[in-house]
matplotlib code that plots the C-alpha trace (Angstrom):
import matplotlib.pyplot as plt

x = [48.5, 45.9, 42.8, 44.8, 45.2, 41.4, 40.4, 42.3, 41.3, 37.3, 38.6, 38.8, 35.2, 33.9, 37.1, 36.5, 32.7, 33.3, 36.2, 34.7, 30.9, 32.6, 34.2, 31.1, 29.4, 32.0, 31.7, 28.5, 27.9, 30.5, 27.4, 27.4, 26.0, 28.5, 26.7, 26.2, 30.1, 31.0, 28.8, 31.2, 30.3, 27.6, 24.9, 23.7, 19.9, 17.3, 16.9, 20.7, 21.4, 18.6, 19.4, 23.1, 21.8, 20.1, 23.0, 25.2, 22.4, 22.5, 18.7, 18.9, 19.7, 22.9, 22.4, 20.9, 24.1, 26.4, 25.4, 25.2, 29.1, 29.3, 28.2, 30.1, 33.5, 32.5, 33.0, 36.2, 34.4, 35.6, 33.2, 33.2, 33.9, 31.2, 33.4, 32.7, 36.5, 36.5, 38.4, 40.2, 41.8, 43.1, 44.9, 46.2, 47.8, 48.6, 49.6, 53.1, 54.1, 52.7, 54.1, 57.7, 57.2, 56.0, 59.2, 61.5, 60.5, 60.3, 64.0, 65.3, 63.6, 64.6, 68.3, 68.7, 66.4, 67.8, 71.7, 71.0, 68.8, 71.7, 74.6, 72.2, 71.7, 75.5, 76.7, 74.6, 74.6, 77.4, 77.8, 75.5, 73.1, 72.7, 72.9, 70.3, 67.6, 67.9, 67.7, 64.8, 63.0, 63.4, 62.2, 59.0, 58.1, 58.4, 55.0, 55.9, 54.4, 56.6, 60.0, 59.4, 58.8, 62.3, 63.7, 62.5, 64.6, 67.5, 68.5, 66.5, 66.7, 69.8, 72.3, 70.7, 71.5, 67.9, 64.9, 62.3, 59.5, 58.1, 59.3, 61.6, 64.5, 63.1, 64.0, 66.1, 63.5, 62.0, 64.7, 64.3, 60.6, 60.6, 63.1, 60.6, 57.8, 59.8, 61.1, 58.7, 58.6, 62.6, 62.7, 60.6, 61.8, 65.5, 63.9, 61.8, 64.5, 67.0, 64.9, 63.8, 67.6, 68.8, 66.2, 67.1, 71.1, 69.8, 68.2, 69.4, 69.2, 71.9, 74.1, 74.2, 75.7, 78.3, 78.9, 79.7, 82.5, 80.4, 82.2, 79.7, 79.1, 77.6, 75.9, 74.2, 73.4, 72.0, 70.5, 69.4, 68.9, 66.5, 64.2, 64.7, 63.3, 59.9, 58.4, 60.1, 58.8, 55.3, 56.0, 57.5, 54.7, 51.9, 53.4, 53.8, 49.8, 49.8, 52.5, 50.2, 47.4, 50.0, 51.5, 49.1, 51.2, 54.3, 52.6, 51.5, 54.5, 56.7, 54.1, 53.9, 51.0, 50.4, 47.0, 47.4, 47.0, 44.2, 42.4, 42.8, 41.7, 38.3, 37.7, 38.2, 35.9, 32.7, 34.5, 32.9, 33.6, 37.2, 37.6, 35.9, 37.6, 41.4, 40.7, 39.1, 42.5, 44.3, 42.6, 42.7, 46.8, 47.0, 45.3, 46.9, 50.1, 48.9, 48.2, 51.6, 53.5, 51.8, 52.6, 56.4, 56.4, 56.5, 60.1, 61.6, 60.6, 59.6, 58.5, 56.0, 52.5, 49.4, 46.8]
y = [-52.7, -50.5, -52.6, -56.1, -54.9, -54.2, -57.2, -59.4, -57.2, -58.0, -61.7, -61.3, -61.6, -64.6, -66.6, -65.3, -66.3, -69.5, -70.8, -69.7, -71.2, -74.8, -74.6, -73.1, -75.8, -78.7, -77.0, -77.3, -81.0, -82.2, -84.4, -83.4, -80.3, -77.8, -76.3, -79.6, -80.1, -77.3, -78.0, -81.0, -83.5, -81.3, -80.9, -77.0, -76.6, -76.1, -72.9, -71.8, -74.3, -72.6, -69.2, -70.2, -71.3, -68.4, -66.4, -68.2, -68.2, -72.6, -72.6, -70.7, -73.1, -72.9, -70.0, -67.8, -68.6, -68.2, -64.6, -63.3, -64.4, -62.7, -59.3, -59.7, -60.5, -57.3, -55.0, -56.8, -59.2, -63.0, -63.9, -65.4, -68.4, -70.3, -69.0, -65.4, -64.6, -62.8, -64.9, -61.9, -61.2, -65.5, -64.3, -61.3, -63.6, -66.8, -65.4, -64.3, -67.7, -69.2, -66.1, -66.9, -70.3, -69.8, -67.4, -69.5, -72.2, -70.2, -69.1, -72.8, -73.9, -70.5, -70.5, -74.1, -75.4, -72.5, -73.2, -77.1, -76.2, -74.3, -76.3, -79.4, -77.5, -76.4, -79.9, -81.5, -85.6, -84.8, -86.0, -83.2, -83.5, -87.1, -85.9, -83.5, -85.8, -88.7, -85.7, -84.6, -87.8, -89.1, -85.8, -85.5, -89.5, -88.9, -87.7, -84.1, -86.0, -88.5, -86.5, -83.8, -86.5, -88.2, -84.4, -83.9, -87.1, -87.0, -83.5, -82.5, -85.5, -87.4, -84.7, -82.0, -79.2, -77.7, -77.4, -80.3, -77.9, -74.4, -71.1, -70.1, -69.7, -67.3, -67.5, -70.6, -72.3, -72.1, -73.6, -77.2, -77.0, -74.8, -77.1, -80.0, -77.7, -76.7, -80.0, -81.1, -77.5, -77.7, -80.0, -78.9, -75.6, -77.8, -79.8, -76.7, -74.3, -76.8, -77.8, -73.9, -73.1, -75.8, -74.9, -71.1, -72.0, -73.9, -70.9, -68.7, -65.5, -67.4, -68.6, -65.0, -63.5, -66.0, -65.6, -61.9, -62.7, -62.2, -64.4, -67.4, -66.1, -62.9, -65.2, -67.5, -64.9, -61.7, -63.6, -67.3, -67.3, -64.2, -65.8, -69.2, -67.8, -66.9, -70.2, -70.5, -67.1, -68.3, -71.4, -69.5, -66.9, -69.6, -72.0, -69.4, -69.1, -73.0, -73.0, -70.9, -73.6, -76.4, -75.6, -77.8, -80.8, -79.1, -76.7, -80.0, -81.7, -79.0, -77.6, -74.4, -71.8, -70.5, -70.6, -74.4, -75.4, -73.1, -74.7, -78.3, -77.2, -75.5, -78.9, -81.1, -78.5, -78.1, -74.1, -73.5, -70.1, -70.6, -72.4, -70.9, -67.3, -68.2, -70.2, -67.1, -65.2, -67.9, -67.6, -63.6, -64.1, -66.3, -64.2, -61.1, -62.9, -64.1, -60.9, -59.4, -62.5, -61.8, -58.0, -59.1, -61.2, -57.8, -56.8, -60.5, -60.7, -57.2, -59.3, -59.8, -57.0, -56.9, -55.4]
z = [-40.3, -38.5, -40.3, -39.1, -35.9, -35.6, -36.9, -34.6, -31.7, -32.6, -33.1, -29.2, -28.4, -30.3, -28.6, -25.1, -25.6, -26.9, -24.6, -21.4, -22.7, -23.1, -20.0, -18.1, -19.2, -18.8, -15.3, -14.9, -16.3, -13.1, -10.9, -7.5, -5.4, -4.7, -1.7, 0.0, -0.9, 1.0, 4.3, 4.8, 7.7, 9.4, 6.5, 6.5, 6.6, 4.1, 4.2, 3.9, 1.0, -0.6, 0.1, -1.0, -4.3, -5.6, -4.1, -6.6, -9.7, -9.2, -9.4, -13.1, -16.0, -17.5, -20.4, -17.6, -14.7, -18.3, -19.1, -15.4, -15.1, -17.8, -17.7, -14.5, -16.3, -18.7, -15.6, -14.4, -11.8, -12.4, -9.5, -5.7, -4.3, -2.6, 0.7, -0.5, -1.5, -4.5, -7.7, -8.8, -5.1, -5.5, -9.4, -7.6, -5.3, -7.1, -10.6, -9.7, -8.9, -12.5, -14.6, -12.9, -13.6, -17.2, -17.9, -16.3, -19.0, -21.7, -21.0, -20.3, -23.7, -25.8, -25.0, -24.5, -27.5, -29.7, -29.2, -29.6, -32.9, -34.2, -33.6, -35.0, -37.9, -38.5, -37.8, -39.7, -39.7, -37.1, -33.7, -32.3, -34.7, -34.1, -30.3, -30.4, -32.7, -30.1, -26.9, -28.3, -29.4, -25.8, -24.1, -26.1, -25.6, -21.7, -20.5, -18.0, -15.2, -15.5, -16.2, -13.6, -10.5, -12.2, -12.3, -8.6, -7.9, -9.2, -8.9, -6.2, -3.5, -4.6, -6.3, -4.1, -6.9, -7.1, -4.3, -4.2, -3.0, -2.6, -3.7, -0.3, -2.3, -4.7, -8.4, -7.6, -6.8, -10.5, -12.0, -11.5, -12.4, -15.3, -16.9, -16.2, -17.4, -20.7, -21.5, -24.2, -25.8, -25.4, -28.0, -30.0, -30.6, -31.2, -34.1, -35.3, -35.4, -36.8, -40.0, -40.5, -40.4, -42.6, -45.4, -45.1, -45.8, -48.9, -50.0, -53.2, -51.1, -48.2, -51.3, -52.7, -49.3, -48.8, -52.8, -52.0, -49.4, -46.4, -43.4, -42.4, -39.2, -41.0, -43.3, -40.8, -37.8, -40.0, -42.7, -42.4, -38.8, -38.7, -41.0, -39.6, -36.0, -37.6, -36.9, -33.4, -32.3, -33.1, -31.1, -28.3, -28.0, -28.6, -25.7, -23.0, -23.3, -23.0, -20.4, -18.1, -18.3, -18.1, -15.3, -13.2, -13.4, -12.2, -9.6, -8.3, -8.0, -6.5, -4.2, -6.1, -5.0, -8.3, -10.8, -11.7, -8.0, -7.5, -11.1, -9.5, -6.1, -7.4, -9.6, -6.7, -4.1, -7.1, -7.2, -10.8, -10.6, -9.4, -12.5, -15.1, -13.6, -14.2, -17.5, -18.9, -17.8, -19.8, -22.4, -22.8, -22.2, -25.2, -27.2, -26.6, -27.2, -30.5, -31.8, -30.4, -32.4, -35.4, -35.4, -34.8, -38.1, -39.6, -37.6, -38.3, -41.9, -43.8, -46.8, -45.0, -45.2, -43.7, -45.4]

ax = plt.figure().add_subplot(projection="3d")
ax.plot(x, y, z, "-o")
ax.set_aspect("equal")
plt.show()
């Protein structure tokens, strides 16, 4: 276990390197000046665009500006915004919203995606199977940009049940978009766990236990569901990493002052660093959460040994 652990742990570095490189670059390949971007309607001088620029490494090529950021990252510093704000004092303020939004998803699409998986799988070509399959089918083909304004409508503007906007009403106010946010994922965990269940009920190990005169509830909840939820833990812990860089979409249509916001608003102002910063955040999220869902195959499954 110790040896796995290490290896993932050095799996960190080539990942960090790699994802934030593409994205410095895709960064750095968007035409336009940043500095005349931020002067606006009254054009700075030559002399302050200039000083500006070497301020902000723009006049090094882009291996140079890449390995400054960097070392800077190494010592915890995820860079300044052309306005001189430090990016880590904009996560410190914006990540609450996006982590309560990410949970609130992952919630809605755990309990709700798990108990439709489940009663799909023990009702099988049943009324809520055939339910559930057609649910699901229509929630995936639905792009999220598309479901969440049609969520915002309907049960924010004409039922009225959930907030259209902000986060004045504290949790509450998450609800409505982290069902739009987990809507896809919802489904898919439905689908996922109800095929994973159904082939574990099959299995000689399941047929044993209920052989033995254990009741079916017994049967299904200590023995084929444990194994079943392997694959949906993955899932789960693999899309609250994705969750965090999806949440874009859904920041944007509730008016939610969280990371996603911030990433569109530093594309749209030339904010490189603003960009670059909270991506590399996303990405060190979903790879610690990678490693912890690996280690917990060990808890769900003991067959299972690292060596």
């Amino acid at each position: 276990m110790k040896r796995y652990v290490i290896r993932r742990l050095l799996q960190f570095l080539p990942v960090v390197i790699g994802a934030t490189f593409i994205i410095f670059a895709l960064v750095f390949a968007i035409p336009g000046d940043p500095i005349r971007a931020l002067s606006g309607d009254r054009p700075l001088s030559d002399a302050v665009q200039e000083t500006l620029r070497e301020r902000y490494n723009l006049n090094d090529p882009l291996l140079i500006q890449y390995g400054k950021y960097m070392l800077g990252l190494l010592q915890g510093d995820f860079g300044t915004t052309f306005s001189g704000r430090p990016v880590n004092d904009i996560i410190v303020q914006r990540v609450p919203v996006s982590i309560r939004l990410a949970v609130s998803a992952l919630v809605i699409q755990g309990v709700i995606g798990g108990l439709a998986g489940i009663l799909a799988a023990l009702r099988r070509q049943g009324f809520v199977d055939s339910l559930v399959q057609v649910s699901t089918t229509v929630l995936v083909a639905i792009p999220t940009l598309v479901l969440g304004m049609i969520g915002q409508v309907v049960f924010g503007l004409h039922l009225g049940w959930f907030p259209i906007a902000g986060i004045d009403q504290g949790w509450y106010s998450y609800i409505l978009p982290g069902a739009m946010l987990a809507s896809t994922s919802m489904a898919l965990v439905a689908r996922l766990l109800r095929t994973s269940l159904l082939e574990n009920l099959r299995a000689d190990y399941v047929r044993m236990a209920t052989a033995k005169g254990l009741s079916r509830t017994r049967v299904v909840g200590r023995h084929a569901l444990r194994n079943s939820l392997i694959p949906v833990v993955t899932f789960l812990g693999a899309d609250l990493g994705t969750m965090l860089s999806g949440t874009v979409i859904i920041e944007g249509i509730f008016n939610l002052p969280g990371l996603g916001r911030e990433v569109f608003r530093g594309i749209q102002q030339q904010e490189g660093t603003v960009v670059v910063g909270i991506v590399t955040l996303f990405v060190l999220v979903f790879v610690t959460l990678s490693l912890v869902i690996d280690l917990l195959y060990a808890y769900l499954d003991p067959r299972i040994r690292y060596d």
